[in-house]
PAZADO-526605 format. One line per field, with one value per residue (C-alpha): residue in one letter; y, x, z. Coordinates in pm, whole numbers, plus 50000, padded with zeros to 5 digits. Layout:
% residues N
residuo: A,...
yy: Y,...
xx: X,...
zz: Z,...
% end
This chain:
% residues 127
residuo: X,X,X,X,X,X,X,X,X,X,X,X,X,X,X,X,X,X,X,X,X,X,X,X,X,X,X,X,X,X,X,X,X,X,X,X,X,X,X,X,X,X,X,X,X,X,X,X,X,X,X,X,X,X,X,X,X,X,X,X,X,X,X,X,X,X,X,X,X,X,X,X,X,X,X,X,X,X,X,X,X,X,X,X,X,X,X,X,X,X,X,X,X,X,X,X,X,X,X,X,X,X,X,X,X,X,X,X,X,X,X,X,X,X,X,X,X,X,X,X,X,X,X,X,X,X,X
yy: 77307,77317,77074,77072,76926,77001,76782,76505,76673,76275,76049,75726,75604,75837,76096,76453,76705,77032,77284,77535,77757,77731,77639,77832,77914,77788,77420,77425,77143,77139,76844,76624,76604,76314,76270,76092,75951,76241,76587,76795,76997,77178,77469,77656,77697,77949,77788,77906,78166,78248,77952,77713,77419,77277,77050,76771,76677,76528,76404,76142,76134,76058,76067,75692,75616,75244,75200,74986,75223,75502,75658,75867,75941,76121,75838,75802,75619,75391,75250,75261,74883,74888,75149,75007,75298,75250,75024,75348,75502,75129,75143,75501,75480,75760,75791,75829,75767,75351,75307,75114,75223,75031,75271,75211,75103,74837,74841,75139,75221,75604,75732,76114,76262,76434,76647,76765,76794,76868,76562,76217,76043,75637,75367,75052,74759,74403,74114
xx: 34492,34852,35043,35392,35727,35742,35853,35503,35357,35383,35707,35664,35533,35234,35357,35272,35621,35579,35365,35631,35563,35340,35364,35618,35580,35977,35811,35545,35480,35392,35177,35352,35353,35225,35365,35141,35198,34988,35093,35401,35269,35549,35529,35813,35805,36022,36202,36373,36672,36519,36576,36367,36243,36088,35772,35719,35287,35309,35504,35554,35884,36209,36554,36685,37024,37191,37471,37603,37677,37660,37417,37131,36865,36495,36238,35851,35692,35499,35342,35336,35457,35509,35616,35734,35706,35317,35028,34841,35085,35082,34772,34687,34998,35201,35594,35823,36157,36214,35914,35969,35776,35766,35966,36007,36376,36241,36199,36338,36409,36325,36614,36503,36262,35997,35823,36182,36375,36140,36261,36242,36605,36628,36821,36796,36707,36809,36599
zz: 72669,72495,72422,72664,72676,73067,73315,73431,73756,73891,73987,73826,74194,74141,74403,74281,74244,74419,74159,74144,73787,73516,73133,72947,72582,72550,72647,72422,72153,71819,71638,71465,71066,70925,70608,70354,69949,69756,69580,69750,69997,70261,70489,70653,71007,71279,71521,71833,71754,71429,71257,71013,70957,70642,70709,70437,70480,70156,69858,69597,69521,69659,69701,69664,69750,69610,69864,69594,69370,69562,69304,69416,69224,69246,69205,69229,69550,69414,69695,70099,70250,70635,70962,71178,71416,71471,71421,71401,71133,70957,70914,70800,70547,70710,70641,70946,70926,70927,70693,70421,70067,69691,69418,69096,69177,69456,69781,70021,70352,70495,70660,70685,70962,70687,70932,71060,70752,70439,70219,70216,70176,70126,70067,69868,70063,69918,70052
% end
């Protein structure tokens, strides 16, 4: 069955809505990307009106911002610390935006979407 972005066929009370059309393919979902530390791997994808997107599935580098400075600079991840999004994620060392990684100029926060954008922008984080 495909995934779908439709409307639930229940209210929150449990009451069924009225079955009124099927699936369209405008409502259909994709899987989501789940970025990991390893060799860059990207695809390009079509989106509606002919657009793109640029999927990120893995990467080891980064673009870390030092809102100090205001220098930004490509650095290597060294290695994965928390997400905060999921225990899930957490736990199988995926980067969502939020997640905070080790690099080689301390700790950073992600403040890209990798499986929207195709990059993974940062900034310092001073404890």
């Amino acid at each position: 069955m495909a995934r779908s972005q439709a409307r639930s066929k229940r209210k929150f009370t449990g009451k069924k809505y009225k079955y009124f059309r099927k699936k369209r393919k405008s409502e259909l979902e994709r899987p989501p990307i789940e970025t990991q530390i390893g060799e860059l791997k990207t695809k390009k994808q079509r989106t509606l009106g002919g657009n793109h997107k640029l999927k990120l599935f893995s990467t080891s580098y980064i673009n870390l911002t030092d809102p100090n400075t205001n220098k930004t600079s490509k650095v290597k991840i060294l290695r994965f610390e928390s997400n905060i999004a999921s225990k899930d994620y957490n736990r199988r060392h995926i980067l969502t935006k939020g997640t905070i990684v080790e690099t080689e100029l301390g700790k950073a926060r992600i403040t890209s979407r990798p499986g929207q954008h195709g990059v993974l922008n940062a900034v310092v984080i001073r404890e």
